[in-house]
BAFI-3210 file (N, C-alpha, C; in Angstrom, 3 decimals, decimal comma, padded with zeros to 6 digits):
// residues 198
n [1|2|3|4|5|6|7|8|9|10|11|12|13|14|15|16|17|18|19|20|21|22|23|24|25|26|27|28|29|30|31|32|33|34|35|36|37|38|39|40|41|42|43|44|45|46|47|48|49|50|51|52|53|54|55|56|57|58|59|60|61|62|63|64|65|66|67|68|69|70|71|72|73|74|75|76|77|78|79|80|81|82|83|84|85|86|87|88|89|90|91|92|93|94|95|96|97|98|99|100|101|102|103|104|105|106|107|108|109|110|111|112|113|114|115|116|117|118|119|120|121|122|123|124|125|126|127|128|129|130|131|132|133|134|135|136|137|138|139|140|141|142|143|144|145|146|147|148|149|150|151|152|153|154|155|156|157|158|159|160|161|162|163|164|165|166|167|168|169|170|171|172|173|174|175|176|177|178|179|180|181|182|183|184|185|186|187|188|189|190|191|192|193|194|195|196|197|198]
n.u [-045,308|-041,577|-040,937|-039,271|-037,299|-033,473|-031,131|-028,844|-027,233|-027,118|-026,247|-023,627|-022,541|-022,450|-021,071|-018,161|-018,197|-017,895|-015,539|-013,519|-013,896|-013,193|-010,327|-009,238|-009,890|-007,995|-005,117|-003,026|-002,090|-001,682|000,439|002,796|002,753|003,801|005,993|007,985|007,971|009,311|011,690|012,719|012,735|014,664|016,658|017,169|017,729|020,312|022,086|021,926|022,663|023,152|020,815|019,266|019,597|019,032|016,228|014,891|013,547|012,075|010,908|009,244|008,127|006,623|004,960|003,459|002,312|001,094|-000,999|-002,310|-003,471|-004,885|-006,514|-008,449|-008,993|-010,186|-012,191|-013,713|-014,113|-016,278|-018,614|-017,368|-016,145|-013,868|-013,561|-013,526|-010,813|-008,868|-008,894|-008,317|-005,495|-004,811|-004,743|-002,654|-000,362|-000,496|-000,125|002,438|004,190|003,822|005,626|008,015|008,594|008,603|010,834|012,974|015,695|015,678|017,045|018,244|017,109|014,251|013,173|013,096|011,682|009,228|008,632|008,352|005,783|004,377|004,740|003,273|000,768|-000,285|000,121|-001,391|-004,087|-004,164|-003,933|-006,600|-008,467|-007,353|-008,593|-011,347|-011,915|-011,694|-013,776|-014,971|-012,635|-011,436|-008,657|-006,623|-006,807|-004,885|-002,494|-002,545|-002,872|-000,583|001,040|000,763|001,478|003,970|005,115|004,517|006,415|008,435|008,388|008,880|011,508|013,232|012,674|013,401|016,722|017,175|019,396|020,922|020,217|019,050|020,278|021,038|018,624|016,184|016,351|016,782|014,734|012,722|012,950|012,515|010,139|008,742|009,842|008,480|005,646|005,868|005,850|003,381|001,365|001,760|001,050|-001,478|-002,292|-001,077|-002,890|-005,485|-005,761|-006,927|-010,802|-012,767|-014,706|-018,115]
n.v [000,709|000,707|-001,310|-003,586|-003,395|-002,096|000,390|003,009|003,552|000,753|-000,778|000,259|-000,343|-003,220|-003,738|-003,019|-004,703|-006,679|-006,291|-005,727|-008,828|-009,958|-009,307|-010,169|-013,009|-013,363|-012,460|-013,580|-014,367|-011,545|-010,847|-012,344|-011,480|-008,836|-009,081|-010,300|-008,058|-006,246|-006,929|-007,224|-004,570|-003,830|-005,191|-003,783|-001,134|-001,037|-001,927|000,382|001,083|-000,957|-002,525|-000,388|-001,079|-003,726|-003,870|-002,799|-004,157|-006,353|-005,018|-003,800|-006,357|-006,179|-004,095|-004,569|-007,301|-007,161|-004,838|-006,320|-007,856|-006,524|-004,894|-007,378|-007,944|-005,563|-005,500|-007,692|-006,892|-004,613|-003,730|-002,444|000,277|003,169|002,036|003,478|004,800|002,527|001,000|003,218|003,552|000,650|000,617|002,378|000,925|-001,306|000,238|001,297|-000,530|-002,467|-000,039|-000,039|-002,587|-002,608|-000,684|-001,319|-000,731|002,254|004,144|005,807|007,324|008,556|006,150|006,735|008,618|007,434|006,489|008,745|009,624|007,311|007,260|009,557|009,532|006,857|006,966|009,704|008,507|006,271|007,576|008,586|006,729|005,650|007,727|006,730|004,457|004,954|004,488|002,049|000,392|001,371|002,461|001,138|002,629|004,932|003,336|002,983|005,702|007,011|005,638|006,045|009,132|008,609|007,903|010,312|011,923|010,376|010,729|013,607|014,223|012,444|014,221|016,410|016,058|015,591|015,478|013,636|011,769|009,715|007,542|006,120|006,326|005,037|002,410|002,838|004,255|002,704|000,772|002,103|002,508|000,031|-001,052|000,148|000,168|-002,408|-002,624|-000,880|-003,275|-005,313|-004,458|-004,104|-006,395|-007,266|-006,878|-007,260|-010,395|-010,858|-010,898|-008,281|-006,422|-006,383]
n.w [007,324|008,295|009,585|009,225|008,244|007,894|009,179|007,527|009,434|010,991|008,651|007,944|010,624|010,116|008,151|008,846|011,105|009,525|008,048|009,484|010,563|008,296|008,767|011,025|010,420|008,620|009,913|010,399|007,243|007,109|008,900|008,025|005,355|006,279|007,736|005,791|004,089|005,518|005,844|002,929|002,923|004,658|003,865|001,553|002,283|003,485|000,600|-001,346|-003,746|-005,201|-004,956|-006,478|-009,162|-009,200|-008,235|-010,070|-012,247|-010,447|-008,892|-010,989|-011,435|-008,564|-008,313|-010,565|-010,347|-007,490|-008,201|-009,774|-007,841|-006,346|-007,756|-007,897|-005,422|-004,988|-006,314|-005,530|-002,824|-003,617|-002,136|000,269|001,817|001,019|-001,783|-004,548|-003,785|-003,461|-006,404|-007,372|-006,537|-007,086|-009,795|-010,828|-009,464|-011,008|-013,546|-013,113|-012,743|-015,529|-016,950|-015,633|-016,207|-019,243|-019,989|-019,071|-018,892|-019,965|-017,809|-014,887|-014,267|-015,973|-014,469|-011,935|-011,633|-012,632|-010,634|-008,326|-009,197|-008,814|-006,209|-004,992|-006,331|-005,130|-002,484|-001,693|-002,312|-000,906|001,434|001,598|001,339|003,724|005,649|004,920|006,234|008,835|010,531|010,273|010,818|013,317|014,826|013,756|011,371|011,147|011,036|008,448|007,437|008,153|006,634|003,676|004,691|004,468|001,788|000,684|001,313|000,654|-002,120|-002,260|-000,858|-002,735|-005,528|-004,933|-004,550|-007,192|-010,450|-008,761|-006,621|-008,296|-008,364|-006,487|-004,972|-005,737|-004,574|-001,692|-001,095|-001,796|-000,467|002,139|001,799|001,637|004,024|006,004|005,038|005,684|008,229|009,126|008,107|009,809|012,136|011,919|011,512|014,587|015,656|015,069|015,996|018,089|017,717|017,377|019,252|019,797]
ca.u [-044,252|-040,912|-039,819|-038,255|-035,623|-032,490|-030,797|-028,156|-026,273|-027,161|-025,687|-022,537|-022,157|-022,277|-020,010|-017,124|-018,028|-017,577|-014,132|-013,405|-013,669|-011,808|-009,174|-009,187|-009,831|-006,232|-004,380|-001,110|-001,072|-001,441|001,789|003,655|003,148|004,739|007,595|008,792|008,402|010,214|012,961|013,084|013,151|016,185|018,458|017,205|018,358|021,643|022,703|021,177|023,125|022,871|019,401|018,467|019,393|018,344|014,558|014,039|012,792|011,379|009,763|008,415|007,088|006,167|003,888|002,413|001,487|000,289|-001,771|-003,504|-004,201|-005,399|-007,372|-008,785|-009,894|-010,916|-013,611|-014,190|-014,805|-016,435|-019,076|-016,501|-015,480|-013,268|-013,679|-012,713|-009,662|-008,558|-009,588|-007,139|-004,229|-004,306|-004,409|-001,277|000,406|-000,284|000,416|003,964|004,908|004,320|005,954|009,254|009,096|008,896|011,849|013,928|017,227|015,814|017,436|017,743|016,449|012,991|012,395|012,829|010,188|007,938|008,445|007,919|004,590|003,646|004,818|002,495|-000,640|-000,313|000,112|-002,927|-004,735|-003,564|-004,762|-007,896|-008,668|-007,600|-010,210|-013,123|-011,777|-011,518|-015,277|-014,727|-011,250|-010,948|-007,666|-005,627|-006,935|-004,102|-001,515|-002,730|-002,867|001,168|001,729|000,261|002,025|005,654|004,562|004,415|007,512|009,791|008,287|009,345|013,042|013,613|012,346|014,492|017,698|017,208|019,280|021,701|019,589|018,677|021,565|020,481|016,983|015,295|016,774|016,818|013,546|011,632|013,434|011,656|008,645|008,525|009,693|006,599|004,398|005,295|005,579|001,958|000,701|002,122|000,504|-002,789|-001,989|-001,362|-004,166|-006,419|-005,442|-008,299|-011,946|-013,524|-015,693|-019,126]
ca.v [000,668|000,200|-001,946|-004,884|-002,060|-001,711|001,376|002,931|002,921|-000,680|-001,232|000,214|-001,277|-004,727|-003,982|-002,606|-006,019|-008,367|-006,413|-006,306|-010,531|-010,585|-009,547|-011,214|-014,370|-014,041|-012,125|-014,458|-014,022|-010,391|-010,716|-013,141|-010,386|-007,522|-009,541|-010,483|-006,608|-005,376|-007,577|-006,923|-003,068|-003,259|-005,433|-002,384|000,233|-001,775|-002,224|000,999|001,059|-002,439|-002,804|000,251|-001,500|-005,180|-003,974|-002,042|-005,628|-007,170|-003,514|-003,516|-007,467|-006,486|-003,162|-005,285|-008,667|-006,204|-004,066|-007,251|-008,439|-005,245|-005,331|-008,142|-008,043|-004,355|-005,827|-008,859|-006,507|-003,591|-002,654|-001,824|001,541|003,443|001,325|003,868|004,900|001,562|000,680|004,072|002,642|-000,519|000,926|003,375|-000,310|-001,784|000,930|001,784|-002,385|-002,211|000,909|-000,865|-004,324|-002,823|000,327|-001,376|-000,152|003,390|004,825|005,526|008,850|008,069|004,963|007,284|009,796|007,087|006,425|009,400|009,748|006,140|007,266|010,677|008,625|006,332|007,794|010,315|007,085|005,442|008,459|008,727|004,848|005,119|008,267|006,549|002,905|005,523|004,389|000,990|000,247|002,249|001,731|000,244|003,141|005,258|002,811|003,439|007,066|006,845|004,781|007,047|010,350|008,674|007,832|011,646|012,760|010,291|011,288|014,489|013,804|011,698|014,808|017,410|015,624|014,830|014,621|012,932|010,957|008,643|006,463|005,175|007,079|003,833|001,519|002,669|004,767|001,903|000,033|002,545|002,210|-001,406|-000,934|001,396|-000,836|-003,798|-002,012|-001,297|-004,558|-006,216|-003,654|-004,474|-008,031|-007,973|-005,544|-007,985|-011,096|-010,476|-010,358|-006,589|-006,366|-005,625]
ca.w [008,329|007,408|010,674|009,462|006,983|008,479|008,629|007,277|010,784|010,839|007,558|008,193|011,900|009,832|006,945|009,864|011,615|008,698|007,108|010,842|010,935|007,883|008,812|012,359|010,329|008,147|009,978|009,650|006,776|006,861|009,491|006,962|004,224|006,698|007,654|004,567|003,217|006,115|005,461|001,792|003,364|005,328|002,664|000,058|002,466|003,088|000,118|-002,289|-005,464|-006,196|-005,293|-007,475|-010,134|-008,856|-007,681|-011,088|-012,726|-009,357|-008,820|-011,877|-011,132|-007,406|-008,498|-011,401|-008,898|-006,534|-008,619|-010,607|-006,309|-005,665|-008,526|-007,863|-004,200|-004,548|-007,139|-004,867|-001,858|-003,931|-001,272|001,027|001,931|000,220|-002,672|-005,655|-003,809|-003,681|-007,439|-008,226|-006,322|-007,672|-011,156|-010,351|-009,287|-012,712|-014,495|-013,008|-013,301|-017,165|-017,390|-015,458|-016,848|-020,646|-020,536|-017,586|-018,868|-020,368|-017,691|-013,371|-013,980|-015,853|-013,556|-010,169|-012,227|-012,636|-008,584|-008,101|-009,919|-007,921|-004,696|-005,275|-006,323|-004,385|-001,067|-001,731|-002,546|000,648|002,940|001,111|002,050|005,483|006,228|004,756|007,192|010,227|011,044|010,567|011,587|014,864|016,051|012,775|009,915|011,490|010,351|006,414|007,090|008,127|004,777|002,644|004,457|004,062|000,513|000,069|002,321|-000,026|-003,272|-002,132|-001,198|-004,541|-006,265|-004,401|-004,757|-009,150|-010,789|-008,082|-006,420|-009,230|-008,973|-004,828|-004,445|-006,302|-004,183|-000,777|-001,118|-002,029|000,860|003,320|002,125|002,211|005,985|006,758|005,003|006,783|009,525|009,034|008,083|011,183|013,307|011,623|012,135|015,392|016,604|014,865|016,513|018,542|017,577|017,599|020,611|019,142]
c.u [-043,005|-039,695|-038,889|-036,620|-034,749|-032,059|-029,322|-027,119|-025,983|-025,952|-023,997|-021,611|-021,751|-021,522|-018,740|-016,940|-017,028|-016,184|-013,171|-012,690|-013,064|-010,786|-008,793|-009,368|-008,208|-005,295|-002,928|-000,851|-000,682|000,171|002,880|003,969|004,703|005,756|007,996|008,991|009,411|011,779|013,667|013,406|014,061|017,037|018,284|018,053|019,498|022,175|021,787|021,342|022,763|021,377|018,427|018,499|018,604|016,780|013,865|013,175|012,087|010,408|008,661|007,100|006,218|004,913|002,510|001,631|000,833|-000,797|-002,751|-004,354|-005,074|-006,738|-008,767|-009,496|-010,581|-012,128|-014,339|-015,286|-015,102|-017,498|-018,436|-016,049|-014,668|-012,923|-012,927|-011,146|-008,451|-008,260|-008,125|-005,569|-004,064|-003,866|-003,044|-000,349|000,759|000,877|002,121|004,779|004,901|005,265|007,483|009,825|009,243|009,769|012,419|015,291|017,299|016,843|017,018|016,380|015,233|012,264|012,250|011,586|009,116|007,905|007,760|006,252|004,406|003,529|003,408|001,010|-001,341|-000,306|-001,293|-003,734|-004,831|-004,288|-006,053|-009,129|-008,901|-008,787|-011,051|-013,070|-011,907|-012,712|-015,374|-013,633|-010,725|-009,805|-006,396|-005,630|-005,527|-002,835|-001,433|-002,308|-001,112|001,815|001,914|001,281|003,630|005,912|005,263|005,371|008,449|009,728|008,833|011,202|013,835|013,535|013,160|016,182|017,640|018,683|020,363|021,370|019,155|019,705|021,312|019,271|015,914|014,824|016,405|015,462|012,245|011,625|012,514|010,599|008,136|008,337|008,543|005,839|004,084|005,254|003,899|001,332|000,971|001,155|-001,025|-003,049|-001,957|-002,397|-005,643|-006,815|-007,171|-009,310|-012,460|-014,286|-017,024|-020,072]
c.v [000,011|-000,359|-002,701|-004,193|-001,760|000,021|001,728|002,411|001,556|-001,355|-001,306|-000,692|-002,851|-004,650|-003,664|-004,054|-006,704|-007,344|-006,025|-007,739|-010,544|-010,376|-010,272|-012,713|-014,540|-013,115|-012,448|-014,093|-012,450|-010,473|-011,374|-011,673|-009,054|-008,056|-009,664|-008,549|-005,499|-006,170|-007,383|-005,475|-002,857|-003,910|-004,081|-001,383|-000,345|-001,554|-001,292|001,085|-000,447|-002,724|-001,465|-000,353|-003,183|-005,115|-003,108|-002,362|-006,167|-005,791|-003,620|-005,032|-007,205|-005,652|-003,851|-006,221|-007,607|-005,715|-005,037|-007,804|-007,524|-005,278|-006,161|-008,149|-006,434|-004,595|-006,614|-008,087|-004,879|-003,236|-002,367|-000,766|001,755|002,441|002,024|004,536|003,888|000,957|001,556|003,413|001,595|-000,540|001,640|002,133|-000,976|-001,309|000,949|000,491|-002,275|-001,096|000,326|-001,836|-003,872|-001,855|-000,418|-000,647|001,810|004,560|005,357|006,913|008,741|007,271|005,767|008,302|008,907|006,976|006,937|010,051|008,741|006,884|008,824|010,260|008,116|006,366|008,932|009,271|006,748|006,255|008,590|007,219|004,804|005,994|007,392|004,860|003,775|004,725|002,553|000,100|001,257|001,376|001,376|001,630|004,305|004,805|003,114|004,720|007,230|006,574|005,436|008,569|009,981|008,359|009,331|012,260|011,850|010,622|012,691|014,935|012,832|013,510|016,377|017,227|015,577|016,042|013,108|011,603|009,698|007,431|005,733|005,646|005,329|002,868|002,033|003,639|003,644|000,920|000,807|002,639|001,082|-001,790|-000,821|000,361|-002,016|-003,818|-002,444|-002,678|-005,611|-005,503|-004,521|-006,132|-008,181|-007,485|-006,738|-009,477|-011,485|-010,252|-009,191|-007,440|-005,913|-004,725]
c.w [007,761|008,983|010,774|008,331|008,044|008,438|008,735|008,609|010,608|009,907|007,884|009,538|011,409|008,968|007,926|010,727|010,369|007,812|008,414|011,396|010,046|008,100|009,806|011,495|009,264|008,508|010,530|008,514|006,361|008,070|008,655|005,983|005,002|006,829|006,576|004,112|004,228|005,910|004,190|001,834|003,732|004,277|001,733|000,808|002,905|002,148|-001,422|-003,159|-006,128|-006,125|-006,020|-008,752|-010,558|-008,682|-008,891|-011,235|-011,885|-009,075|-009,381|-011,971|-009,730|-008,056|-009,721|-010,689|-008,062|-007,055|-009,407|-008,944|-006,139|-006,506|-008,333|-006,611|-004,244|-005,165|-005,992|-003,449|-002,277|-003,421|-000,108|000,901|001,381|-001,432|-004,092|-005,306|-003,973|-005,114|-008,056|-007,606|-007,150|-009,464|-011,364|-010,718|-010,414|-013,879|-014,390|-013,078|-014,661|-017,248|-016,990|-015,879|-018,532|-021,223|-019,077|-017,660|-019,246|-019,447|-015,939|-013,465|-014,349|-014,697|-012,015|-010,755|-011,907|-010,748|-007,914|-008,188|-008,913|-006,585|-004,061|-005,040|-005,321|-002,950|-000,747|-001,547|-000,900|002,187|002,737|001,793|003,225|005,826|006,152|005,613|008,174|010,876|011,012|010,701|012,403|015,091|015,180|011,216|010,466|010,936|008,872|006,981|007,097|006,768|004,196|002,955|004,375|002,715|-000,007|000,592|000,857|-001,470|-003,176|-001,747|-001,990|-005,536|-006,004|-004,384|-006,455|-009,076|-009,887|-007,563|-007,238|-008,802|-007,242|-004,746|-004,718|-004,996|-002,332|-000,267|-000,671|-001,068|002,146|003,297|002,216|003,711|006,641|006,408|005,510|008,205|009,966|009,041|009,411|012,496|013,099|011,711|013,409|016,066|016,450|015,339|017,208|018,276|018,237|018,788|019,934|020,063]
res [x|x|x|x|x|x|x|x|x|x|x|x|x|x|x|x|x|x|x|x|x|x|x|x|x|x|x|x|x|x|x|x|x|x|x|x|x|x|x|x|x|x|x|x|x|x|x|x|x|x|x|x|x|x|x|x|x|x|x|x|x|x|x|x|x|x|x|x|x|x|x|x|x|x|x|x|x|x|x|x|x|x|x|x|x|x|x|x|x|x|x|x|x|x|x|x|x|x|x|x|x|x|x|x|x|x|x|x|x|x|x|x|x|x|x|x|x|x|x|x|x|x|x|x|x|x|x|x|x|x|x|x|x|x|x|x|x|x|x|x|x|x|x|x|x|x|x|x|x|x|x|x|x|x|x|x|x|x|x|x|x|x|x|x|x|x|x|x|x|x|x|x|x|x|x|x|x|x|x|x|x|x|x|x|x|x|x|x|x|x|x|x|x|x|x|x|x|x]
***
């Protein structure tokens, strides 16, 4: 008899709990994070020429810091769902920070390519994630899925404008996706406020 074996149901019902409570247990600072990135979103789309050339270098530090975090908690919480989509994002993140921090001046037009390439990845990535959270973030995996499809809407108007675009696309691109994302993260912040109902 195999009574005292959980099952899968089980399993999952408790991994949806407990990444569930974490976030209900920090979600300040998941609201800290969104504010700040929506703020760093609207000065970018303010002010797009200068911050294409100002957020090359900080770009290229944000996607690197990010992508070693990402890194890092996607290992930490690697029986969690979507786990290798996560794993590929965060590698994308890496990658496109070295690639900014060690040609910063090569040029607007490469650096909106590589963007472009991130924003591509990364956004697949991003929707890929939220499906496989649908089941255990009812209610919040919606917000990713958004991320991910404006991800793929501005990789697509960067890439329809070349070569014009280069010279503000950087800058006020990367400004709207900051928006969205802290958009997002605030949502998921405040939704979480609240302990799930089990």
């Amino acid at each position: 008899m195999t009574m005292n074996q959980p099952s899968p149901q089980t399993d999952a019902e408790q991994i949806g709990r407990a990444v569930a409570g974490a976030i209900h247990a920090h979600w300040l600072l998941f609201l800290i994070e969104g504010i700040i990135a929506v703020i760093l979103g609207i000065l970018a789309i303010v002010l797009p020429p200068i911050a294409t050339i100002a957020f090359t270098i900080i770009i290229g530090w944000l996607f690197l810091i990010s992508g070693v975090v990402g890194l890092v908690t996607t290992f930490w919480a690697r029986h969690a769902p979507g786990f290798w989509w996560s794993l590929i994002s965060a590698l994308i993140a890496v990658a496109a920070g070295v690639v900014l921090l060690a040609w910063p001046i090569s040029g607007t037009l490469s650096l909106t390519l590589v963007l472009i390439a991130f924003f591509v990845v990364d956004g697949i990535a991003t929707i890929m994630y939220a499906i496989d959270h649908r089941r255990q973030l009812s209610g919040r995996w919606g917000w990713m899925l958004v991320s991910g499809v404006v991800d793929l809407i501005l990789a697509a108007v960067i890439f329809a404008g070349l070569p014009g675009t280069a010279f503000w696309a950087l800058g006020l691109l990367v400004g709207i996706n900051l928006l969205f994302g802290g958009v997002a993260l605030i949502a998921i912040a405040l939704a979480a406020r609240h302990p799930a109902t089990a």
